[in-house]
N, C-alpha and C positions, 0 to 999 in steps of 0.2 A: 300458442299453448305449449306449456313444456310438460313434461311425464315428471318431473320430480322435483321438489325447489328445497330438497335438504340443503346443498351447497348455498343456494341465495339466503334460506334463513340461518346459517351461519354466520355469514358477513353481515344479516341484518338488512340486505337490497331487495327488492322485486326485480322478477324477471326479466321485465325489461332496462335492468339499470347500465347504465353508459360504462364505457369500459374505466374512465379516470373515474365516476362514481365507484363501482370497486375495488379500484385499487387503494383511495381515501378508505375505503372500508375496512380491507385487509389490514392496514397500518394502523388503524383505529383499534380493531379489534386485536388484534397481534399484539400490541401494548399491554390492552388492556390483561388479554388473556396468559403474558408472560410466565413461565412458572418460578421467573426470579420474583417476579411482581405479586404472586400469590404462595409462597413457601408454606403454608400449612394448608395450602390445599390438593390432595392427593391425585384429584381430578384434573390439574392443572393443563400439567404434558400433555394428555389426550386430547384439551380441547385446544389445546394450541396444536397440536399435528393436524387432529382436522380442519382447522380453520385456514393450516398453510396448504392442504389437500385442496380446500376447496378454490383456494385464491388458484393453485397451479393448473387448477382446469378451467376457471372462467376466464384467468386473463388470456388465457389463449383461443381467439378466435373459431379454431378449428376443431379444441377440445373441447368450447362451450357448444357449438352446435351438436355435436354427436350428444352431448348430455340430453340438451333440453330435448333433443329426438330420440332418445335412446335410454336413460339414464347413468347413473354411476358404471358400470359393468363394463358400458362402451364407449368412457370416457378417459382411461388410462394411457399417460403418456407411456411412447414408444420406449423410453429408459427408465422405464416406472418414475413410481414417488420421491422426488428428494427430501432428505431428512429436514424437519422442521426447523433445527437448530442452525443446521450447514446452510439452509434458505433465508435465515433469519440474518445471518450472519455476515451476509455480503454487504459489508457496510461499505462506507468511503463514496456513495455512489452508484454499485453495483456497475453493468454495462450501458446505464444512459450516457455515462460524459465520455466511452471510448472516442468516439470521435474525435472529441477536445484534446481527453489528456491520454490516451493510451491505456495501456494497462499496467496495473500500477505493480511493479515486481519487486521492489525496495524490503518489504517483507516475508513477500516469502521467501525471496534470496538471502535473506539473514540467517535462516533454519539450515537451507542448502548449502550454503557457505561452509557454516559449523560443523555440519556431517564430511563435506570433503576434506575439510581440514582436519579433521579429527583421524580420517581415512589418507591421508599422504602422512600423517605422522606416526599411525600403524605401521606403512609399508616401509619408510625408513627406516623406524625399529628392526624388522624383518632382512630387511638387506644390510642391515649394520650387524647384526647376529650373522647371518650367514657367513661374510666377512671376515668373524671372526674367526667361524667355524673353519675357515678355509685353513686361514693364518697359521690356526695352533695346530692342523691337518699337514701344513709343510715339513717338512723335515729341510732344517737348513743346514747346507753342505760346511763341511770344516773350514777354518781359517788357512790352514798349509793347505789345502789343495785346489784354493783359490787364492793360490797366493804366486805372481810373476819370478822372474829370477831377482828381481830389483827389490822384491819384499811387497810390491802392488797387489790391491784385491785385482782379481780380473772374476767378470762373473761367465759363470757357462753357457754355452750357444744358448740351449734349453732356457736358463732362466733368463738369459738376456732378451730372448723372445716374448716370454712370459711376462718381463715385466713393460717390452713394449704393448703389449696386446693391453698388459692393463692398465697404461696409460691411454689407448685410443677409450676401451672403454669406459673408460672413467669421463673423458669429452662427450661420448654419447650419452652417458647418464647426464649430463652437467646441461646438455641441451634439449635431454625429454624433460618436456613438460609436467608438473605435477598436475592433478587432476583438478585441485581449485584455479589452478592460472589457465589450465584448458578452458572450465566453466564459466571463467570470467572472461576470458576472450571470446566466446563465443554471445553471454550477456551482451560485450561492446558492441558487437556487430549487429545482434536482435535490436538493439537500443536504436545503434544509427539508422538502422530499415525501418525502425516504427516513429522517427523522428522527420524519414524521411516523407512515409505515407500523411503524417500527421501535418507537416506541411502542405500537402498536397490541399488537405483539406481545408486547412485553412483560407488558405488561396482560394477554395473555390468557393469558401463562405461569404470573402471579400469580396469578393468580383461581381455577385450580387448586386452590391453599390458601386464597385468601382468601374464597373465595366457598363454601366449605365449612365443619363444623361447627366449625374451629378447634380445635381441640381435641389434646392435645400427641401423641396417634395420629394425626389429620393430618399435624401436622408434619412426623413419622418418616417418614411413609409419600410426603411431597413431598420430602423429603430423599433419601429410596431411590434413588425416580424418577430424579432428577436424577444421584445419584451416577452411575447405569447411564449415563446420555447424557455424565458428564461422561470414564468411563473407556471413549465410543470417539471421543469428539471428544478427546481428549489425544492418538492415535495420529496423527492428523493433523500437514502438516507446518507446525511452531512451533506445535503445536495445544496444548502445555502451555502455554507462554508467555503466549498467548491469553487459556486461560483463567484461570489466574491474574492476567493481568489486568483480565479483566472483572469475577473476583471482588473483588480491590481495590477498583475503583470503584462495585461493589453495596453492598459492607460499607461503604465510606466514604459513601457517599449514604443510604445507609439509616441509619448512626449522626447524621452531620448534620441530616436530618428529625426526628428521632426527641427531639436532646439540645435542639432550638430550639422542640418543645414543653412544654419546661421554665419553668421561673419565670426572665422575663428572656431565656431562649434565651439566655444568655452558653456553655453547650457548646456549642451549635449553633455559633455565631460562634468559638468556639475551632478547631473541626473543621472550618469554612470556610476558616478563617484558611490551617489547615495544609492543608488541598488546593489552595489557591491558591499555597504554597510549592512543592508539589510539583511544578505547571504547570511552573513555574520552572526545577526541576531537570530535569524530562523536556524544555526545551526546549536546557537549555544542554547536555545529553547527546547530543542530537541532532545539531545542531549542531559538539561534537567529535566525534562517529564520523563526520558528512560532512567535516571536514577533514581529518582522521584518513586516510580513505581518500582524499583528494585528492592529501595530500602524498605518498602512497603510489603513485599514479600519476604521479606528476611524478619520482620518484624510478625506475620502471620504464620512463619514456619518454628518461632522460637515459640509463642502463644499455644499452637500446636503439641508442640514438644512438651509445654505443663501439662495442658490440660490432659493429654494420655499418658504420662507419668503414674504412676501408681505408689512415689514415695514424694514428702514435703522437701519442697523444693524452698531455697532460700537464695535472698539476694549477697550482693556485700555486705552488707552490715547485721547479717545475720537475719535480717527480717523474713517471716513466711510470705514465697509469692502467692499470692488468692489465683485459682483454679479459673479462668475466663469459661464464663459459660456458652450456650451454644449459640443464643441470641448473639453475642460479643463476639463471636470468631465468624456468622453469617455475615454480621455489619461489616467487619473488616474483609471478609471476601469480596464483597460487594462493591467496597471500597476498592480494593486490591483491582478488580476489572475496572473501575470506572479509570483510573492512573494508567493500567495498561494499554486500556482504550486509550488513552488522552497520549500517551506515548506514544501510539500507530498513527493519531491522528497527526500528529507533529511530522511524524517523518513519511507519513505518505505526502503532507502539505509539499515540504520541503521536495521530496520527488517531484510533486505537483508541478513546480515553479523551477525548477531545474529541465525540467523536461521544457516548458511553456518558454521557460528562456530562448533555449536552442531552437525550438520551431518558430518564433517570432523571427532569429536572426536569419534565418533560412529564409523567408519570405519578405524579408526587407532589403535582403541583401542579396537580392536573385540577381546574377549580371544577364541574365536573360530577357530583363524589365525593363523598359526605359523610367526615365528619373519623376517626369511626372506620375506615371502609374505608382510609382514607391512611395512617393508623397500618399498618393491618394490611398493607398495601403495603413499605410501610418496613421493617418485620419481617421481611416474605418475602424481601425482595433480602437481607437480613443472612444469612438463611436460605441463601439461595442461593448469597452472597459465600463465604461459609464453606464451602459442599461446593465449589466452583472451587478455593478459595484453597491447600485441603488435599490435591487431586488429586495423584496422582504417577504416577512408570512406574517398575516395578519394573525390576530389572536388563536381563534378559533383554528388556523391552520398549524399553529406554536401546538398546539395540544394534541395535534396528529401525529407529531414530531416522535424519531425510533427512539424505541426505550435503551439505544446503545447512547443517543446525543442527552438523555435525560440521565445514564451514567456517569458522562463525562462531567457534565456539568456539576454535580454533586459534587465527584470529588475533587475537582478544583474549587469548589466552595467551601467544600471539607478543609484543604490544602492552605489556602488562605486563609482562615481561621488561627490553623495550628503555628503561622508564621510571628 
């Protein structure tokens, strides 16, 4: 018996509903209740905050019990409520696939990036002025009275000191670091220690089968396993994408090991060849969906620009541009995020599969393994590639699907259209 069931009739559950029954709910309703998804309606936001209030106390074990014994009052997490948007927002995933792929920094290190670099080229401004300041502050001594019996400059103890001193510092300055190549060295190394945990894991997800009798009732029976965890990590959001991508790169890394223990390894080197093509293609992808959504904003800031205009605006040829109305400038917002979404989506992949690269070689290439174990390592990612790669969402489950992946989709159908 609970004291309150506001939260469950938000979601639409009974009290007694299973923890994946609510979370299907939440995602259900969080769509539905979007206030992209409902723009004239004023009510939107509020029901979407409490719907993400209510999901943040039920998925939690320890918050739902305080509820249903206590009510709302004595159910507030300990860092209070997270903002609906900022919870809505954790796309790519969220923290189900940490284990797999780590966590994904490729974007927000693009922000951080931009501010340190914008801030080391402050600071050189500043010591390039000061510099100056010093410069035109000298007073430089006359030419006769730096001048030898021979007619030679010779300079005075004083500045010949000074100008050693400003040559050491000039080598000091030359080997401090600016603050983006700190940032970034300190990235490589968070990189390689979560590359290196990441492997760890892997290893021990393998060894599962590999460190068992082998035997083709193993196999079925690590295949089962995983299918279960791959059909509730696919509900997540872009959590099919995910994993079809990681199964990609298990099947490919696991065929590559595998055809290079061959006579010559010339498969090996074939299926190398082609996953190094592939780099190729996942970068120049990336790359057009950030333009792709660039020009998409340039093209929503110039729309902009008419429409709050307060004189007639004309093209080349003299023509009056028509005023886009507010319908027309939503659609192209709307627009505008699905491209930008589709642009994150590309380059977290790309992370995705850069990071999975390295943690595969890591664990194929342990010298700490003997050569049958590696084989059998090899075989298990194929094993594994293959239950991801085949994952799906049945109808009904496509329709639970985050209203960021029913963005994206638009505007790549938008995008193909206009080609």
């Amino acid at each position: 018996m609970v004291v309150d069931t506001t939260y469950y009739d938000l979601l639409g559950v009974s009290p007694d509903a299973k923890s994946i029954d609510i979370k299907k709910a939440y995602r259900k309703k969080s769509v539905q209740e979007h206030p992209d998804k409902n723009p004239n309606d004023p009510t939107a936001t509020e029901r979407f905050q409490a719907i993400s209030q209510a999901y943040q106390v039920l998925s939690k074990d320890d918050l739902r019990a305080k509820y249903d014994k206590f009510g709302k009052e004595e159910a507030v997490p300990k860092e209070g409520f997270e903002d609906a948007a900022e919870q809505f927002s954790m796309i790519f995933g969220g923290d189900a696939f940490a284990s797999y792929i780590g966590e994904l920094t490729l974007l927000k290190n693009l922000q951080k990036t931009g501010e340190l670099s914008a801030e080391d080229e402050k600071d050189k401004e500043a010591e390039n002025e000061a510099s100056e300041e010093k410069k035109d502050a000298t007073t430089a001594p006359s030419e006769a009275a730096n001048m030898d019996q021979g007619g030679a400059k010779v300079l005075p103890p004083s500045e010949s000191l000074d100008s050693m001193s400003s040559t050491q510092n000039g080598e000091k300055k030359d080997k401090k670091k600016s603050k983006l190549e700190a940032f970034e060295e300190e990235q490589k190394i968070e990189k390689e220690k979560s590359i290196q945990e990441l492997s760890k894991l892997l290893s021990d997800r393998l060894s599962i089968l590999t460190e068992s009798e082998y035997n083709e009732a193993c196999k079925e029976s690590f295949a089962r396993k995983f299918e279960e965890e791959a059909n509730m990590l696919k509900m997540e959001s872009f959590g099919l994408d995910i994993l079809h991508t990681i199964g990609d790169v298990y099947y490919e890394k696991g065929q590559i090991f595998l055809k290079s223990q061959l006579v010559w390894g010339l498969g090996g080197m074939f299926h190398s060849f082609k996953a190094k093509s592939g780099v190729v293609m996942d970068t120049l992808k990336t790359v057009s969906a950030a333009l792709d959504a660039q020009n998409t904003m340039q093209e929503l800031e110039k729309l902009k620009a008419v429409a709050e205009s307060n004189e007639v605006l004309r093209d080349d040829k003299g023509q009056e541009i028509l005023k886009p109305s507010v319908e027309e400038l939503a659609q192209l917002e709307q627009l505008l995020m699905g491209k930008v979404l589709s642009a994150a989506w590309h380059g977290s992949k790309f992370e995705i599969m850069s990071t999975l690269r390295s943690v595969c070689d890591k664990v194929l290439e342990d010298a700490k393994v003997d050569k049958t174990t590696l084989v059998r390592r090899a075989e298990t990612l194929i094993i594994l590639g293959k239950v991801f790669r085949k994952t799906f969402r049945t109808k009904v489950e496509q329709e639970e699907a985050q209203v960021f992946e029913e963005l994206v989709a638009e505007a790549t159908k938008k995008k193909s259209k206009h080609k």
